[in-house]
VEXGUKOL-584435 format. One line per field, with one value per residue (C-alpha): x, y, z. Coordinates in nm, 3 decimals. Each point is the difference from the previous one (the first is absolute). Example, Ala and Ser with C-alpha at 12.3 -4.5 7.8 and 13.67 -1.06 7.14 Angstrom:
// VEXGUKOL-584435
x = [1.230 / 0.137] .
y = [-0.450 / 0.344] .
z = [0.780 / -0.066] .
This chain:
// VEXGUKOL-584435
x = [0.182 / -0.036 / 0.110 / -0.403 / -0.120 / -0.005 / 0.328 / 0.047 / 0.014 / 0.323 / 0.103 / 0.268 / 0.257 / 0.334 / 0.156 / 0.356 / 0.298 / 0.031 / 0.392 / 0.066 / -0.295 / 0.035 / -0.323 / -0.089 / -0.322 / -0.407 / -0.364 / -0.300 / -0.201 / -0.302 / -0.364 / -0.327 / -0.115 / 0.345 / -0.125 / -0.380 / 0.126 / 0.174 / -0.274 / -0.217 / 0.279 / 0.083 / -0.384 / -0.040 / 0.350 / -0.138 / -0.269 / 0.239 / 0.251 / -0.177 / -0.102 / 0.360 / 0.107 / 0.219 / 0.287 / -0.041 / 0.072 / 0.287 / 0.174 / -0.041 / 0.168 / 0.216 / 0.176 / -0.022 / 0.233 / 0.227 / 0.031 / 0.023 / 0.297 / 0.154 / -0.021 / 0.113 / 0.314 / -0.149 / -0.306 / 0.225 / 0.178 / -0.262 / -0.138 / 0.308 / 0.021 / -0.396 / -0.005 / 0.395 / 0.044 / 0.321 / 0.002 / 0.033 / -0.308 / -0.218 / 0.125 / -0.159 / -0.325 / -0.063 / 0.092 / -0.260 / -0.272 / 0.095 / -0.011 / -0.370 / -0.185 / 0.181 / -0.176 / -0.321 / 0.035 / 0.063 / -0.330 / -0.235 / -0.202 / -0.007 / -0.346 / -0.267 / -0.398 / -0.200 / -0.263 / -0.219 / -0.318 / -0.299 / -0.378 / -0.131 / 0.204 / 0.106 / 0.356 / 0.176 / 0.289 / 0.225 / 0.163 / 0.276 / 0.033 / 0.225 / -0.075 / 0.034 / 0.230 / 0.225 / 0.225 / 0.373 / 0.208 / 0.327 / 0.329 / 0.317 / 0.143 / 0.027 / -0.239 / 0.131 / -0.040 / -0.396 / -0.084 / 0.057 / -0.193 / -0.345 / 0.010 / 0.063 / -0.316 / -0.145 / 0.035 / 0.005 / -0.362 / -0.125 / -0.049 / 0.131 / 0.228 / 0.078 / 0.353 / 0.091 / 0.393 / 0.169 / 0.062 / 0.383 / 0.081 / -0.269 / 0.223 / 0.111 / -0.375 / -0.102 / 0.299 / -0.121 / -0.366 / 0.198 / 0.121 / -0.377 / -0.100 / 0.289 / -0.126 / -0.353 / -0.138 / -0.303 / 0.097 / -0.368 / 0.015 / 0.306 / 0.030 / 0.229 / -0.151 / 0.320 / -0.050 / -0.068 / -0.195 / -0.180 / -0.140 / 0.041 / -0.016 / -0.267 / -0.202 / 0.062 / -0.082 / -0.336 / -0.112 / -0.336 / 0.115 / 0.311 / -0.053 / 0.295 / 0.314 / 0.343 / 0.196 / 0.336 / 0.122 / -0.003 / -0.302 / -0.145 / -0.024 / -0.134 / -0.303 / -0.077 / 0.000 / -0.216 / -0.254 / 0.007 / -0.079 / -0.218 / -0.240 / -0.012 / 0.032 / 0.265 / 0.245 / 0.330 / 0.379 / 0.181 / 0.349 / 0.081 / 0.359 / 0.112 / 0.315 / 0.129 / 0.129 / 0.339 / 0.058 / 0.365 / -0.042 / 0.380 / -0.014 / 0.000 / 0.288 / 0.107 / 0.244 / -0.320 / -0.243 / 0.194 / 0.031 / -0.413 / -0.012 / 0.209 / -0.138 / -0.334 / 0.014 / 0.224 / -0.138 / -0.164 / 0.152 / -0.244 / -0.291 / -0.204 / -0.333 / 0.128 / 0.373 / 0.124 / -0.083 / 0.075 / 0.248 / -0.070 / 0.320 / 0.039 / 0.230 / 0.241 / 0.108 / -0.105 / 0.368 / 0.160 / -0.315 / 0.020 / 0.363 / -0.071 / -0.235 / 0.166 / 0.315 / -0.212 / -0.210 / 0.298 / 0.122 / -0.249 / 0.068 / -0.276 / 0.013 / -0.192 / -0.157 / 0.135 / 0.381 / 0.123 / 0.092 / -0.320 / -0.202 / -0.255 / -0.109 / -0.231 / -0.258 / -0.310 / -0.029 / 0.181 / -0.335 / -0.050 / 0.385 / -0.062 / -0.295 / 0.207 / 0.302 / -0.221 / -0.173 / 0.347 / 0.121 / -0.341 / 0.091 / 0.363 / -0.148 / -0.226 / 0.274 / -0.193 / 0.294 / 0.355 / 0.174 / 0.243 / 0.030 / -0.083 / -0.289 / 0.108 / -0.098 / 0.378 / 0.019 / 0.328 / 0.088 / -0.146 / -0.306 / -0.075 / -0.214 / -0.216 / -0.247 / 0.241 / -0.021 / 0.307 / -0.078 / -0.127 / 0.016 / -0.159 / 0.080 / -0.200 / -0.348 / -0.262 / -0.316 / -0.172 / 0.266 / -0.132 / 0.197 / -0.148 / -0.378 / -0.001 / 0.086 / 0.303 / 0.040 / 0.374 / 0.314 / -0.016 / 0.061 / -0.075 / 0.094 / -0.160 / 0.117 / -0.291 / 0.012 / -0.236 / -0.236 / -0.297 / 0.160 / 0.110 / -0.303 / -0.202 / 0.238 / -0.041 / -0.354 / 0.032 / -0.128 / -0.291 / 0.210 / -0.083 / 0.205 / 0.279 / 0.242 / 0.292 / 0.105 / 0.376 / 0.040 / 0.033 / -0.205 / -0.376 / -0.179 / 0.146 / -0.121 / -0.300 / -0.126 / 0.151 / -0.214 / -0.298 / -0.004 / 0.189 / -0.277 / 0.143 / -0.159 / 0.348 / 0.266 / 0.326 / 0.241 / 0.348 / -0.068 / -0.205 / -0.114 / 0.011 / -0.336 / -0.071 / -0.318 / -0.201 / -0.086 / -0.230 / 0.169 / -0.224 / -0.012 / -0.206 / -0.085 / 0.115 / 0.186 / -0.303 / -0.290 / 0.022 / 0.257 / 0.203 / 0.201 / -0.055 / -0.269 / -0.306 / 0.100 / -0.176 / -0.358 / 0.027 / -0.079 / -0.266 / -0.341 / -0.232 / -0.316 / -0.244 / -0.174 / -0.293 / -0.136 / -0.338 / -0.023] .
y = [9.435 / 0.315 / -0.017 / 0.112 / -0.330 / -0.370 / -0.190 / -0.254 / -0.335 / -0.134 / -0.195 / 0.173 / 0.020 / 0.027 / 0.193 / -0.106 / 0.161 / -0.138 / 0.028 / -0.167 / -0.153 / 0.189 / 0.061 / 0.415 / -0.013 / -0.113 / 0.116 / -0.116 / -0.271 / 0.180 / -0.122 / 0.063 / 0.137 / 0.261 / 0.108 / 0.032 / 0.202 / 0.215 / 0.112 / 0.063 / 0.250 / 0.115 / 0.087 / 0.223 / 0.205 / 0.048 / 0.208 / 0.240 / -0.030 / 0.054 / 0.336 / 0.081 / 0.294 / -0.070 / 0.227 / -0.191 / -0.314 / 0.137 / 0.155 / -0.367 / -0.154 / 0.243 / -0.014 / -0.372 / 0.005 / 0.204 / -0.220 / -0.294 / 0.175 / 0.085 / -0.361 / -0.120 / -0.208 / -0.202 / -0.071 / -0.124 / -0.179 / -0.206 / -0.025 / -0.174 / -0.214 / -0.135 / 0.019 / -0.042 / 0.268 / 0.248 / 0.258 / 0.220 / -0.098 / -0.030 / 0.368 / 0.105 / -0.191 / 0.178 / 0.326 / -0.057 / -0.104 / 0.363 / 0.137 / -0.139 / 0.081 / 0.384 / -0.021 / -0.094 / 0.264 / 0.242 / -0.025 / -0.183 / 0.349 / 0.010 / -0.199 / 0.181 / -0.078 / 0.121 / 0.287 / 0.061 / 0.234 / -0.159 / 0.152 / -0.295 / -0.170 / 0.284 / -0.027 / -0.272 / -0.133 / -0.274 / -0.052 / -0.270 / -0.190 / -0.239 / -0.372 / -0.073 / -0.320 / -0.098 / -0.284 / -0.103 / -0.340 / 0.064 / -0.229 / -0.074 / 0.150 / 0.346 / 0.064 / 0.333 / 0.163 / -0.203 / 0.121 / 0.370 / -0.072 / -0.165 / 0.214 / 0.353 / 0.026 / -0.101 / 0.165 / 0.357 / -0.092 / -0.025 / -0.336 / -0.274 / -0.274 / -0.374 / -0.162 / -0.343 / -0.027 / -0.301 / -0.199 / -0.071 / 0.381 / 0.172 / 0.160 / 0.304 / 0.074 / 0.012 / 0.265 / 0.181 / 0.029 / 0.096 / 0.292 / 0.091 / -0.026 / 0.228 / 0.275 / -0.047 / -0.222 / -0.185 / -0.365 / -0.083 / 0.153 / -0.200 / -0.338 / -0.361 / -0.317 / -0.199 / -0.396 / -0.224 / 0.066 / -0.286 / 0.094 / 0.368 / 0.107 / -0.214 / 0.142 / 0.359 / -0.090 / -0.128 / 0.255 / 0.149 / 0.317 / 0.076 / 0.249 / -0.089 / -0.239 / 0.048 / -0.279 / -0.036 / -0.408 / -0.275 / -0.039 / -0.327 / 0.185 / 0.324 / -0.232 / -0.112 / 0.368 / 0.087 / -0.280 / 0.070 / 0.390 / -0.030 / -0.183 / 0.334 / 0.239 / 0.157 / 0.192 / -0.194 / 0.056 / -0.267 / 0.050 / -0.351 / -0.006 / 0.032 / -0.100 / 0.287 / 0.009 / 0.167 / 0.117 / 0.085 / 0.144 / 0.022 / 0.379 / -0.037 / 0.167 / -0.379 / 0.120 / 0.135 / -0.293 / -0.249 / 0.220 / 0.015 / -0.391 / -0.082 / 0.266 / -0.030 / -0.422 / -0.046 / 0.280 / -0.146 / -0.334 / 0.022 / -0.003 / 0.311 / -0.014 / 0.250 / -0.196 / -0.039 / -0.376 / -0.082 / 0.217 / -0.021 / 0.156 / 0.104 / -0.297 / 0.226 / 0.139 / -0.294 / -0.193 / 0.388 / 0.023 / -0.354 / 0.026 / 0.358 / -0.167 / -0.297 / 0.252 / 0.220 / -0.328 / -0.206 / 0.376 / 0.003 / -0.118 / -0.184 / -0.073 / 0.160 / 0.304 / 0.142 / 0.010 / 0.278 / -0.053 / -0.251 / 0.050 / -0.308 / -0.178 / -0.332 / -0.132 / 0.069 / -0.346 / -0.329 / -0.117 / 0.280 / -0.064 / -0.358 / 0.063 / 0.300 / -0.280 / -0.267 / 0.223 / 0.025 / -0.336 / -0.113 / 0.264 / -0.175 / -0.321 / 0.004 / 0.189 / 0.354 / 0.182 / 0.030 / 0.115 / 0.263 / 0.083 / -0.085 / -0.267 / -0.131 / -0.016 / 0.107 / -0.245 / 0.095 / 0.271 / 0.273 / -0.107 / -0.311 / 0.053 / 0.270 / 0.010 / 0.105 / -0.041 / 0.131 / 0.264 / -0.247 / 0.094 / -0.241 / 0.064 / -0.169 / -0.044 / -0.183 / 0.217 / -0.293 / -0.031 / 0.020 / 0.324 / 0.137 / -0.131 / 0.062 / 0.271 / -0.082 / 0.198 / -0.024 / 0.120 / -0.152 / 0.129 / -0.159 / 0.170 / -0.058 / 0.151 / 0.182 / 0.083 / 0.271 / 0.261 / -0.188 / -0.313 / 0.133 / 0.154 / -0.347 / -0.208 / 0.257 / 0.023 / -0.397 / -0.074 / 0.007 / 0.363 / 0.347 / 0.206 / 0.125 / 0.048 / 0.233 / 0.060 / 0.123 / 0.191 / 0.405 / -0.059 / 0.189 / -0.223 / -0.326 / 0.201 / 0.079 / -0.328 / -0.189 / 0.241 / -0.143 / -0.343 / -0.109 / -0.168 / 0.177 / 0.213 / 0.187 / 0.045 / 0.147 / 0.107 / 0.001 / -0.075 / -0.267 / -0.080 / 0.303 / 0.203 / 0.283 / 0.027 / 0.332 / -0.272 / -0.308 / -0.338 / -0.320 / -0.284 / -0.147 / -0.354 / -0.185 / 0.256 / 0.144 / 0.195 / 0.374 / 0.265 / 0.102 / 0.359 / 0.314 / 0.253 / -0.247 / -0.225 / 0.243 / -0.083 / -0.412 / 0.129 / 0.216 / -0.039 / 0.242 / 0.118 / 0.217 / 0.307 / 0.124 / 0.366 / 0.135 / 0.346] .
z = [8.752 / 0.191 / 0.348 / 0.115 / -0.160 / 0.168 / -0.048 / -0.325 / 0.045 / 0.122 / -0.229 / -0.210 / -0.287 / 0.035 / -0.293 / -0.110 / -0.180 / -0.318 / -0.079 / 0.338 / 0.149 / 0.323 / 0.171 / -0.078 / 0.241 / -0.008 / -0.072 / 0.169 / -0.239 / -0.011 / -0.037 / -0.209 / 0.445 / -0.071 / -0.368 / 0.177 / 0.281 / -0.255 / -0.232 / 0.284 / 0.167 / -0.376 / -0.046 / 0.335 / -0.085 / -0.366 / 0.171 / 0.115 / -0.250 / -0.308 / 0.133 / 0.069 / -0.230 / -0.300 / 0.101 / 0.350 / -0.170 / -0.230 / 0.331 / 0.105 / -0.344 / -0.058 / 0.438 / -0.051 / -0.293 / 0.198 / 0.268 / -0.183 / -0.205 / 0.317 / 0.070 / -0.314 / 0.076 / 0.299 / -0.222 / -0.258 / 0.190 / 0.145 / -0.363 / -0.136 / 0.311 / -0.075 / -0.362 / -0.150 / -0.193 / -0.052 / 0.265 / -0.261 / -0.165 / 0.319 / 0.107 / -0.367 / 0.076 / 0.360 / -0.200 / -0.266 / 0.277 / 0.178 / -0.378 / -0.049 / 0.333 / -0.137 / -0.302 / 0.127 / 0.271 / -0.273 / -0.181 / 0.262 / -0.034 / -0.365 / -0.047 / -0.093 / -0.081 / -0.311 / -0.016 / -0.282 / -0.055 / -0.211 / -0.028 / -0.004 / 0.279 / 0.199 / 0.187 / -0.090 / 0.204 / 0.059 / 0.329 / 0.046 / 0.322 / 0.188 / -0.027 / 0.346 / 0.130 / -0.284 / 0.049 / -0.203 / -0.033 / -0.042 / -0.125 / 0.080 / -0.255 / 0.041 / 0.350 / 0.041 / -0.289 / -0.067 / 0.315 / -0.072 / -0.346 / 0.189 / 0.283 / -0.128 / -0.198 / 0.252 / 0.279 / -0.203 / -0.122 / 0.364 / 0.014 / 0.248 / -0.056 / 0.088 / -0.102 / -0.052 / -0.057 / -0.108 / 0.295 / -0.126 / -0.016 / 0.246 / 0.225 / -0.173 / -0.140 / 0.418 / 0.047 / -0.247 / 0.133 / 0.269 / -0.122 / -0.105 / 0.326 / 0.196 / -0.210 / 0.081 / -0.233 / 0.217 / 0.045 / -0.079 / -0.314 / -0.141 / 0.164 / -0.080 / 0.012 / -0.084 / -0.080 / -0.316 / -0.256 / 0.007 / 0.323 / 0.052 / -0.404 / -0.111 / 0.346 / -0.148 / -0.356 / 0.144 / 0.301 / -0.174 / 0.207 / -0.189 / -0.313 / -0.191 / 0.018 / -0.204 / 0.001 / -0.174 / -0.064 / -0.205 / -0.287 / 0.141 / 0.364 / -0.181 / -0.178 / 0.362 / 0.156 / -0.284 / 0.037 / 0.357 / -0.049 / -0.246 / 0.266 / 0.169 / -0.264 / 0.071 / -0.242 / -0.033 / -0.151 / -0.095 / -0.073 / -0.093 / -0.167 / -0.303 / -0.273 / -0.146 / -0.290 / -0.114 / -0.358 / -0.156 / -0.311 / -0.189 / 0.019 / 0.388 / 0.180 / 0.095 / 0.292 / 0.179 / -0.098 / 0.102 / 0.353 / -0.002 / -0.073 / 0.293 / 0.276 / -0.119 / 0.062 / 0.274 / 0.179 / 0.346 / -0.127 / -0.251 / 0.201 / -0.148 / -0.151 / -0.293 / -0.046 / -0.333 / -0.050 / -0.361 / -0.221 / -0.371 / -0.210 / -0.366 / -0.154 / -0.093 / 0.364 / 0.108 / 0.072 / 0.133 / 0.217 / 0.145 / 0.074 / 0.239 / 0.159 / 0.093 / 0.151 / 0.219 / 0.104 / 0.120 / 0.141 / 0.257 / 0.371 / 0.192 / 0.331 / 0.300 / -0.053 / 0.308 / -0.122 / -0.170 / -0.363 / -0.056 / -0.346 / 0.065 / 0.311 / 0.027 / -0.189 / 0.301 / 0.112 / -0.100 / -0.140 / -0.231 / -0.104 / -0.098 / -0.173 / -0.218 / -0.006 / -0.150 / -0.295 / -0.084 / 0.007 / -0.195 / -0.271 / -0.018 / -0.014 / -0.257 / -0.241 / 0.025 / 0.110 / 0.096 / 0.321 / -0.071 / 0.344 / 0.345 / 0.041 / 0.331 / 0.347 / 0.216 / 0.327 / 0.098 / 0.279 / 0.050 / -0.205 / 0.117 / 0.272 / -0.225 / -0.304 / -0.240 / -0.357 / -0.314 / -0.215 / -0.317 / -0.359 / -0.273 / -0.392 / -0.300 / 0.210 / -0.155 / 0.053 / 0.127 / 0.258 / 0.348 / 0.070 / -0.267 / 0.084 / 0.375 / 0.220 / 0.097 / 0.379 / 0.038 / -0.125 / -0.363 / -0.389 / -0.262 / -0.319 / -0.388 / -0.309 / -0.252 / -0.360 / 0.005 / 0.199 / -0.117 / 0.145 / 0.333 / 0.049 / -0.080 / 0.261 / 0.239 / 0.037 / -0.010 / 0.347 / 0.247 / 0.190 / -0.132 / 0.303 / -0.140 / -0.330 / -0.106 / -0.345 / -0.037 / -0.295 / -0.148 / -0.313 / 0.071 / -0.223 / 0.155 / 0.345 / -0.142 / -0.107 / 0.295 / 0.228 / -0.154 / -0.083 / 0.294 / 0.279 / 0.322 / 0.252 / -0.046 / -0.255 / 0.050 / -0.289 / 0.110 / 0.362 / 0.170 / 0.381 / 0.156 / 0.063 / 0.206 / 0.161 / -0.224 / -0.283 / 0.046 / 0.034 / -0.116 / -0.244 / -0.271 / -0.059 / 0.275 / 0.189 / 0.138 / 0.047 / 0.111 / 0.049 / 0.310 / -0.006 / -0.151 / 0.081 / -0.176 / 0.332 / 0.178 / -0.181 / 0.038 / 0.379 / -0.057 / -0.030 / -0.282 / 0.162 / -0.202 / 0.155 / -0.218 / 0.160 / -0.159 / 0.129] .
């Protein structure tokens, strides 16, 4: 909350280091009152700041950025501490929320109406306006980088903004607004309300005085927000998860598959909305493929993600690493798959007193198998074998997810087709995970609703109001 408002309630939560358990700090458990107090300060700022000049707002963006790359390794730092992840990783992550507040900065004056001259009508025109307060639920997952992706539009459209962060990995989302606000950035017109979501999310996803809500989570969360929102009208995104699907085709270069299929799941410990979550390889590089895989899985050191050398960190919690542990062991159990690798939860020293979880690779999955079925949020491969486009294809757009999929192959008509057919709000070929923030990022089916990034972010926050002139 900004520092002009009344205090939260008092009750807090304490936020914890999940490779040790070591207390990292606390957030105030805030209340439908907070959420209240903070559309009503959001809506007298939006008087001032929607009438704020574009390039004023860039200036803002684009300084922010600066100081929060200036900043980079203690925000990292305090990222890995809350969240887990590589050092590495989390100093990428504050670089790509610098990268996106650049890119919004760099084309928040771009936006322009429509004129047109009829004899009937007269001047026609079409103005486009901010919504007013906006409000954003963000995970665990990746809080730094989301953050960038809900706020930027934002703020560059004139509009005002209320955050709710994860309360397990809030702190480095409130340094961040930080860094907003020691360039000038109002604190009324970008505000945290940190606490759960069943109290402080499901009071934004109701206020009738909030204009629109993105919310990035799990589906059966997302359904709520939406029923919620939809009470008030307001315009949503849901980015609600996905399974991606991986296709090796037996013209792949394999040496630099098998590299995508390991970085792109064990990334984040395989926490990532857009992680490759099911690998489907041509049977006859099937055995060659398995076999790189399984070297550069066991290859990779976990441990804390604040030691140098570290390629994976914790699962987030110990909760969400049983829950990954025991899709596993119900996939063993009923005979869907086999353990190559991993599959085990380390207790001795130095993992013990953390969330940790082995790199796991299954072979021979069963595409009933719950890995297969679920989204499986954790650092787990399972690998199937296909006999032809048309089947790989057919198993991957085999479940509920449309987020992501990556083809790996050089032949155009294989790319061509794959393109198409393939249910994802984005396909890679010869790549996968990585997006940068010019093009749109959203899913179909249950993924979502809505698209975050790119410059048609800009016109989910805008509001179309026709001007009809008779001379």
């Amino acid at each position: 909350m900004t520092s002009k408002q009344a205090p939260m309630n008092q009750e807090s939560y304490e936020v914890y280091n999940p490779a040790d358990g070591s207390l990292v700090g606390s957030v105030p458990a805030g209340t439908p009152d907070d959420v209240n107090n903070a559309v009503s300060t959001a809506w007298e700022a939006f008087r001032s700041w929607s009438q704020t000049d574009p390039l004023d707002r860039s200036k803002l963006l684009f300084s922010a950025a600066q100081l929060v790359r200036a900043d980079q390794k203690d925000l990292a730092r305090l990222l890995t501490r809350e969240q887990g992840k590589p050092l590495r990783e989390s100093m990428n992550e504050v670089a790509g929320f610098a990268r996106v507040l650049e890119y919004y900065a760099s084309i928040s004056g771009t936006l322009k109406g429509d004129y047109g001259l009829s004899k009937t009508y007269g001047h026609m025109m079409v103005v486009r306006q901010p919504l007013g307060v906006c409000a954003a639920i963000i995970p665990w997952n990746m809080p730094v980088l989301i953050m960038g992706w809900k706020i930027g539009p934002v703020l560059a459209t004139g509009n005002t903004m209320i955050v709710k962060p994860s309360t397990t990995a809030p702190l480095t989302c409130k340094a961040l607004a930080g860094c907003l606000y020691r360039v000038g950035v109002p604190e009324s017109v970008l505000q945290l309300v940190t606490g759960s979501g069943e109290v402080v999310g499901e009071a934004l996803a109701r206020h009738p005085d909030i204009k629109s809500l993105s919310f990035t989570g799990a589906v059966p969360t997302g359904i709520q927000v939406a029923e919620h929102a939809a009470k008030t009208l307001k315009k949503t995104i849901l980015e609600l998860g996905g399974s991606d699907a991986m296709i090796v085709c037996k013209d792949a270069d394999l040496e630099a598959a098998a590299k995508g299929a390991v970085s792109g799941r064990f990334f984040n410990c395989g926490q990532t909305c857009t992680a490759i979550k099911r690998v489907f390889v041509d049977t006859s590089i099937y055995a060659p493929f398995v076999r790189r895989v399984r070297e550069l899985a066991d290859a990779l050191q976990v441990g804390n993600g604040l030691l140098a050398g570290v390629d994976m960190g914790p699962v987030h919690s110990k909760r969400q690493r049983d829950t990954v542990h025991s899709l596993v062991q119900e996939t063993v159990d009923n005979r869907l798959g086999t353990v190559l690798s991993g599959g085990k939860i380390p207790d001795s020293d130095p993992y013990a007193m953390g969330s940790f979880y082995l790199p796991t690779i299954l072979t021979d999955v069963d595409p009933d198998a719950p890995v297969m079925r679920e989204e499986v949020f954790g650092p787990v491969l399972p690998i199937s074998e296909f006999d032809s486009i048309s089947d790989a294809i057919e198993r991957a757009n085999a479940t509920r997810f449309g987020l992501g999929a990556s083809v790996w192959t050089h032949d155009m008509r294989t790319i061509s087709r794959a393109t198409q057919e393939l249910d994802a709000g984005i396909v890679w070929v010869n790549q996968h995970l990585r997006i940068p923030p010019e093009v749109p990022f959203g899913g179909v089916k249950s993924s979502g609703l809505g698209r975050e990034n790119g410059r048609y972010a800009l016109f989910h926050y805008l509001e179309e109001k026709t001007i009809l002139i008779h001379p």
